[in-house]
N, C-alpha and C positions, 0 to 999 in steps of 0.2 A: 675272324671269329666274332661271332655278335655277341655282345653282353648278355650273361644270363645262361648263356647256350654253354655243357661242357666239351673241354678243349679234348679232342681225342689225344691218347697217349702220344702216338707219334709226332705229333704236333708241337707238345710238352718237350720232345725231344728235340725239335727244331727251334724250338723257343729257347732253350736253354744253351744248344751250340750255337745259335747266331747271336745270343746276348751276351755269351763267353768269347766267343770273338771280338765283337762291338767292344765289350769292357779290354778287353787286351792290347785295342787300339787298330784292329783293321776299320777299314774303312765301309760304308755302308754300301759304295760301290763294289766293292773284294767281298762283301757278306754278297751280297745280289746274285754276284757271276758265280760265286762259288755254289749257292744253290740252284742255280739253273732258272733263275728268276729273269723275267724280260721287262719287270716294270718294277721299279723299287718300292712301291706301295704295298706288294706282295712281299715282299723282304722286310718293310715295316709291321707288318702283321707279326714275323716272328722274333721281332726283337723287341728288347725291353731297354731302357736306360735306366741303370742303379742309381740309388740315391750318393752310390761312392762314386761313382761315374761324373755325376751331376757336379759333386763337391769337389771333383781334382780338376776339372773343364772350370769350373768357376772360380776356382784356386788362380790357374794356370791363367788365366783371363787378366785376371786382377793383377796377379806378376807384371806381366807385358801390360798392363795399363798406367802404373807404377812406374814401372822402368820408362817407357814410354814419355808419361809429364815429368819426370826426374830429370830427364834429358833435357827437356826444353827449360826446363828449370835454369840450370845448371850451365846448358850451352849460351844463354844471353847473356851479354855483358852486364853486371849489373847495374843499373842508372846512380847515378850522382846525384845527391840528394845535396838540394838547399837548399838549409832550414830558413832563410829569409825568403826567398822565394814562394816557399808553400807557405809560408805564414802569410805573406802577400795576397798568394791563392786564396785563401781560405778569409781571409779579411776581407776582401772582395766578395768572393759570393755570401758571405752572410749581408754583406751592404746591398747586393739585389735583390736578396730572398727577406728582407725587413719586413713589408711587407706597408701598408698605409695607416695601420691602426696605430694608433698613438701608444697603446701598450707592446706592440709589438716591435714599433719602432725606435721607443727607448730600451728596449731589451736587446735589442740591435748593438743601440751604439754602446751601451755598456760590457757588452762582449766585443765589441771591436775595440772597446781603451783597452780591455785585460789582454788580447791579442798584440794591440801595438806594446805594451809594459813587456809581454813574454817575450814578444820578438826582438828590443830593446836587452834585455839579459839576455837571450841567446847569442846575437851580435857580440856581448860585451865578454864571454867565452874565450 
């Protein structure tokens, strides 16, 4: 059906059983064959997607993408953290991102003493 153009009755009728199918969860393959359709493009023509349709596929999606990252979440072992270590890390790359400018590079090392002092009490824990 072109836009603009009215939908014959019968039409309205096929519009409304194959999008009460489609919403009930047949397949667009099973709408096709059930209409005697040979190319699904014509079986597109008479169905519609609800906007409740829309929101429980998008629901549904979102579930299994959830559960999905939960999994992997959940199935790593968690990593060992330590805290000298990444303060190490982190003392280091501020010492090669300093940079040359003389203000930059005393801003550098003054966060690198507050860093070695933290790391210093975290040790002393």
């Amino acid at each position: 059906m072109k836009p603009g153009r009215p939908i014959p009755e019968a039409a309205e009728d096929f519009l409304r059983y194959a999008t009460s199918l489609m919403s009930g969860g047949m397949s667009l393959m099973g709408v096709m064959k059930l209409l005697g359709h040979r190319d699904y493009r014509m079986t597109l023509r008479y169905t519609e997607i609800t906007l409740e349709t829309v929101g429980e596929e998008y629901h549904a999606a979102m579930t299994k993408l959830e559960t999905r990252y939960r999994l992997a979440l959940t199935t790593a072992a968690p990593a060992k953290l330590n805290p000298d270590q990444a303060l190490g890390a982190i003392i280091r790359w501020v010492q090669k991102r300093a940079g040359e400018a003389p203000e930059a590079r005393r801003r550098a090392e003054q966060l690198v003493k507050r860093l070695k002092r933290i790391r210093e009490d975290v040790g002393d824990l």
